[in-house]
N, C-alpha and C positions, 0 to 999 in steps of 0.2 A: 491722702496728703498727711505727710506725720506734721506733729505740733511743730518743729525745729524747722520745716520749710514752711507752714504756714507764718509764724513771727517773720522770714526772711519776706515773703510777698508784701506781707502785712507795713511791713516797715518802709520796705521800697514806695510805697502808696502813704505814707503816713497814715497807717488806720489802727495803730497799735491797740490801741481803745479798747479794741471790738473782742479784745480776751481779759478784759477787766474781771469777768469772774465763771473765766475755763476750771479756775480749782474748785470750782463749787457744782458743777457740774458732773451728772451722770457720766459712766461711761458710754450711753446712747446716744447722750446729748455731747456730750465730745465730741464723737465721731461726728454727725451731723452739722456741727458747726465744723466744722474742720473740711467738711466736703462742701458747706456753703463757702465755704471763705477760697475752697480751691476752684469754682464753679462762678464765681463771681467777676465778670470783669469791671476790674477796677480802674485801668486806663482813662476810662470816660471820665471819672469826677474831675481829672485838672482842667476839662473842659467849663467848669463854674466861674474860672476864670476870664472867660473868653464869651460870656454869653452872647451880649453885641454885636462880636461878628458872626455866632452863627445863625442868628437872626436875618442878615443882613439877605431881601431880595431883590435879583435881578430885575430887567427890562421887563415889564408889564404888557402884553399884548394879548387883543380878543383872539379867540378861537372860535373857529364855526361850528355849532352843531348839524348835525344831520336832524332836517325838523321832521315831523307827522306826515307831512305831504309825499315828501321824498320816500319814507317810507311806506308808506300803504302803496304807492306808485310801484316799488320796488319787492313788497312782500313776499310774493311766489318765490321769486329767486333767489331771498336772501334765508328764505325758513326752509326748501330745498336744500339748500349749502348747509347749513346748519345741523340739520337731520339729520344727511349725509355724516355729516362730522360726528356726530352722537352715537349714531350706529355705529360708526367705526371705533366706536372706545377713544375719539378724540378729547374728548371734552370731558374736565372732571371738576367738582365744584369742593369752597373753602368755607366754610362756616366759622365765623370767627365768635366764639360764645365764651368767652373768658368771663365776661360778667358777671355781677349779681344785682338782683333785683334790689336792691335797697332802695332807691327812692323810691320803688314801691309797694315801699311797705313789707316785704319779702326779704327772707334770709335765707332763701334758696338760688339757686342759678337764674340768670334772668327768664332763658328759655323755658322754665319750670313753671312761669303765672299763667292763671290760667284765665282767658279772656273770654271764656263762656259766663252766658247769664242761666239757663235753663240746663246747660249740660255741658262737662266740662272740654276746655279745648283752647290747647297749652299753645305758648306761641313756639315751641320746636314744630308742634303737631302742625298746626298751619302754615310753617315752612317745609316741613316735608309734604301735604297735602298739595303744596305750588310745584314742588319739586315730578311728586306723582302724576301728575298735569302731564308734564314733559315726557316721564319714562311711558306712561299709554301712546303719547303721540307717536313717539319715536318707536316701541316696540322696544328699547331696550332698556336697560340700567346705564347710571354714567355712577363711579367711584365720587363717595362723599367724606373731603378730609372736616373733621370736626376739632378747631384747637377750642384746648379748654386751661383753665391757669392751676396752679396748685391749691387756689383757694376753694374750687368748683368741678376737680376732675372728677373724684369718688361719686359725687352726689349725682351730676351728669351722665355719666356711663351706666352708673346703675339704673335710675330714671328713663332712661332711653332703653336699656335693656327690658328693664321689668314692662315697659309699654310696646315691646317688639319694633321697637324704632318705628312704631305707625305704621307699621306697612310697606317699608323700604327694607330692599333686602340685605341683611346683615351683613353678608361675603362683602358687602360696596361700603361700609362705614370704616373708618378707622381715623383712632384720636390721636392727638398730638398735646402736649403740655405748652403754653406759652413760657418761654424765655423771661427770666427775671432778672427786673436792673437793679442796681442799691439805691438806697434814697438815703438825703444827704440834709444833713446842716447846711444854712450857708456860708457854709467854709468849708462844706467839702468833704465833711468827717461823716461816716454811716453811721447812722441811728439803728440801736439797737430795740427791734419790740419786745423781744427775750431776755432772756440772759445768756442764753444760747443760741438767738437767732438775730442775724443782722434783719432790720426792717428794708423791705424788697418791693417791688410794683411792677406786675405784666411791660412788657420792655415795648410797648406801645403797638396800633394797628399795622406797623408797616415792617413788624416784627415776625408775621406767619411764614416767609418762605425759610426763613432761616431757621425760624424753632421747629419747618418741617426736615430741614434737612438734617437737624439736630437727636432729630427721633429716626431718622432713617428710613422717611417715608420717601424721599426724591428718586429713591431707587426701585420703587416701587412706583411711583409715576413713567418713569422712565421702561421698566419692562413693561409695561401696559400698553406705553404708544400713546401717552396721555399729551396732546400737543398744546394745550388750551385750559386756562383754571379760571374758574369764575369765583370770584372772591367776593364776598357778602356779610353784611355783619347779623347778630341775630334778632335785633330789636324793631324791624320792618316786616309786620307779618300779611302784606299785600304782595313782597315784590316776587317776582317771576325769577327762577334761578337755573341757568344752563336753557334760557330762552332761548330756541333753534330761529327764531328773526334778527336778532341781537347777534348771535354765536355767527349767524353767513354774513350779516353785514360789514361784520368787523373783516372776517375773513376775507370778504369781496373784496374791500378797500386797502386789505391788505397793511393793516394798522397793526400794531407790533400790542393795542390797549386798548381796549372799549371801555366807553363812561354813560352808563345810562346817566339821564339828567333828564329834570323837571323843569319847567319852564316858575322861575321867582313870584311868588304872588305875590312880595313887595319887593321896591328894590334893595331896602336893607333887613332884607330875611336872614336869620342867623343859621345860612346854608353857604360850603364853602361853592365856585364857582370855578368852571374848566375858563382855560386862557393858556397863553405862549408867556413862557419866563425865558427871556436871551433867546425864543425861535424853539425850545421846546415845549412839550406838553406840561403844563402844572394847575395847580390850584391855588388860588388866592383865597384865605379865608376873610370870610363876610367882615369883621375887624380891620383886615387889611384896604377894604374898600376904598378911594380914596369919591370924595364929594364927585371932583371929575370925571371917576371911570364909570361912577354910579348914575349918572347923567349922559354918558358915552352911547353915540345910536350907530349902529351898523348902517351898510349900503341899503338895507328896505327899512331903515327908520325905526327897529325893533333897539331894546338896548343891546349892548355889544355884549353886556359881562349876565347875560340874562339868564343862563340853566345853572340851577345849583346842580350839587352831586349828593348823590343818595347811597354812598357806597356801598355799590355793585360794578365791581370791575371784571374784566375777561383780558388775562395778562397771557401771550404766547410763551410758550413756557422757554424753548430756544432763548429768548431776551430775557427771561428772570435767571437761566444760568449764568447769562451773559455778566449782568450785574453784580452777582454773589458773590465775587474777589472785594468788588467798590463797597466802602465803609458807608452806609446810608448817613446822611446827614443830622446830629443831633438834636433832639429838639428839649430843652430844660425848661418845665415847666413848676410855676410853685403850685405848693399842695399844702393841707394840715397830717402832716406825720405822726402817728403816734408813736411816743418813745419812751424807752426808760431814762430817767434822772438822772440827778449824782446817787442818789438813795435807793435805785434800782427801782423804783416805783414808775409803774406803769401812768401817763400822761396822753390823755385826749387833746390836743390843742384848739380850742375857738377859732383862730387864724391860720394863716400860712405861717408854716415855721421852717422851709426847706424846701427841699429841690429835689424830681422824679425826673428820668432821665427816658428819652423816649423815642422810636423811631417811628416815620408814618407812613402811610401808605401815599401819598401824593409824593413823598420824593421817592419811590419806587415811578412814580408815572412817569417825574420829570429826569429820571435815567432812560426814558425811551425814545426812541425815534420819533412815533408817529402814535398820535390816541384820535379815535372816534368818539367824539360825544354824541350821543345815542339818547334822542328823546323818546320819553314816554307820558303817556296820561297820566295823571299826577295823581287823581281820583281813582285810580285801576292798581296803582303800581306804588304808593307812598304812602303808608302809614306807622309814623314810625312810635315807636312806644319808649318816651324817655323820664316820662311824669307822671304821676299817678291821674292828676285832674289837667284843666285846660289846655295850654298848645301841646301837639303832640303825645299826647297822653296816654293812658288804657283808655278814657271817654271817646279821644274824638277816633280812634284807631277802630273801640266796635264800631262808632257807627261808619266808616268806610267798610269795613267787613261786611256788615248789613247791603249798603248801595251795593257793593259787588256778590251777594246773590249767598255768604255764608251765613246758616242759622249758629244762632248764640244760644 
């Protein structure tokens, strides 16, 4: 993008601002900016205007999980179907690791801590160890896409490399960059963290099919025969991934989505929960709750709005190209941006000062037909690592590791 067409974009968006000081600037850093500003889409910010309505949710209704009973009843023939699909190169899984470990404590990737006490043993390591589970069972490999952000790809790729990716074979990895959105004033205007770089944020969970087909990885699903992607985030180092019970059930019922889910151990756990929005599949987050629904009993008396989601999803991939034309729905959340000044001085702020722009993975659901929620033991399958100490923690996540039989 020469300078002459970026000022045209630039102006079309009111964001003229954002070359306040191109003359002071490298000619690296020119370029650079110049290819952020042509790489950015800026359509989204007049949505700041409009936040209200895209907040605004449909019709609220439970959704049945498929519970524990149904399944063990079912097991044979949903882990047959499963297997079957595994071996045939159906089923490939999503690693969603753009993170970093900061809240704890770490300035490396999240997947980078290492949650050993005696000897080390990272949380990528204990997800591909869940992963190796599945490839012994089945006899084969399934294709692992791994998206990582521009803040964490170098450090990732190499980390994983220099550790031979644990024991999964190399030919099945391949990484993808997460999509970047601009972050904004409230008014709209991009904050700049450089002088040369407009300040930017991972374009949200519900961003990977698009930032894979952005890297050219969809075509490479597709000559593979890949029918099924199991999408997982990386901070859960109990859960089961490209699970052949899970992968047939979905497949048996012929669900276009599976939702592993836990059964709530309170009813206002700060876990979002499967349900019908207007008669399709979605997610109501724990916030959204209403006194009502939170009190709501299904036909055996159980509550209605009862399995959180532990995102681990198994999306058919036929319905994720389906969806790829349709604009996901935005989601504008405040944040503390850091920016430069009038003075060009870089600025931490205490509070929210602005607006991240973001897409999720629950309005990918609620583009689908038909989702499975899919229970599992909450004890075997859910520890999720988002705090250094108390709930959810690295504390309480060894000692599930421990219950489930891994040394630390």
């Amino acid at each position: 993008m020469t300078l002459s067409q970026a000022k045209q974009k630039l102006e079309k968006y009111g964001q003229e601002h954002v070359l306040k000081y191109f003359d002071e600037l490298n000619e690296q850093e020119k370029e650079a900016l110049l290819t952020q500003i042509e790489t950015t889409d800026m359509s989204i910010l007049e949505s700041c205007k409009h936040r209200e309505e895209l907040a605004q949710k449909g019709v609220i209704t439970p959704l049945a999980a498929m519970q524990l009973t149904e399944i063990e009843e079912n097991r044979e023939l949903f882990t047959a179907t499963g297997l079957e699909a595994i071996k045939a190169g159906k089923v490939g899984a999503v690693l969603l690791a753009g993170g970093m470990g900061t809240r704890l404590g770490s300035d490396n990737p999240k997947g980078m801590y290492n949650v050993g006490l005696t000897r080390e043993l990272y949380i990528f390591e204990c997800l591909v160890n869940n992963m190796l589970d599945v490839v012994r069972q089945a006899g084969a490999w399934f294709h692992l896409f791994i998206m990582t952000s521009d803040k964490n790809h170098e450090s990732t790729v190499h980390f994983l490399e220099e550790h031979n990716f644990f024991g999964y074979k190399a030919e099945y990895v391949h990484f993808f960059i997460q999509e970047m959105a601009a972050a904004t004033d409230y008014d709209g205007k991009i904050y700049l963290e450089e002088k040369g770089k407009l300040s930017t944020s991972p374009n949200g969970n519900g961003g990977w099919f698009i930032s894979m087909k952005n890297a050219g990885l969809l075509e490479l699903v597709q000559k593979e025969g890949i029918e099924w992607l199991n999408v997982f985030a990386v901070d859960n180092v109990l859960q089961r991934i490209a699970d052949p019970c899970f992968v047939g059930a979905t497949i048996q019922k012929n669900c276009a989505v599976g939702a592993k889910v836990v059964r709530k151990n309170a009813p206002d756990e700060k876990v979002g929960v499967m349900c019908l929005e207007d008669g399709r599949p979605s997610i109501v987050e724990y916030y959204e709750l209403t006194e009502e629904m939170m009190n709501a009993k299904d036909a055996n008396g159980d509550p209605a709005y009862y399995f959180g989601v532990i995102l681990n999803y198994l999306f058919r991939v036929q319905d994720l190209f389906e969806i790829l034309e349709n604009n996901l729905p935005l989601h504008i959340v405040e944040k503390k941006i850091p920016y430069l000044n009038q003075d060009g001085e870089l600025v931490k702020p205490e509070t929210p000062n602005g607006f991240k722009f973001e897409n999720l993975v629950l309005d990918m659901i609620h583009q689908m037909k038909s989702c499975l929620p899919f229970e599992v033991v909450r004890e075997k399958e859910f520890a999720p690592i988002k705090n250094k100490t108390g709930v959810d923690s690295v504390e309480s996540a060894r000692e599930l590791l421990k219950k489930n039989g891994v040394t630390l």
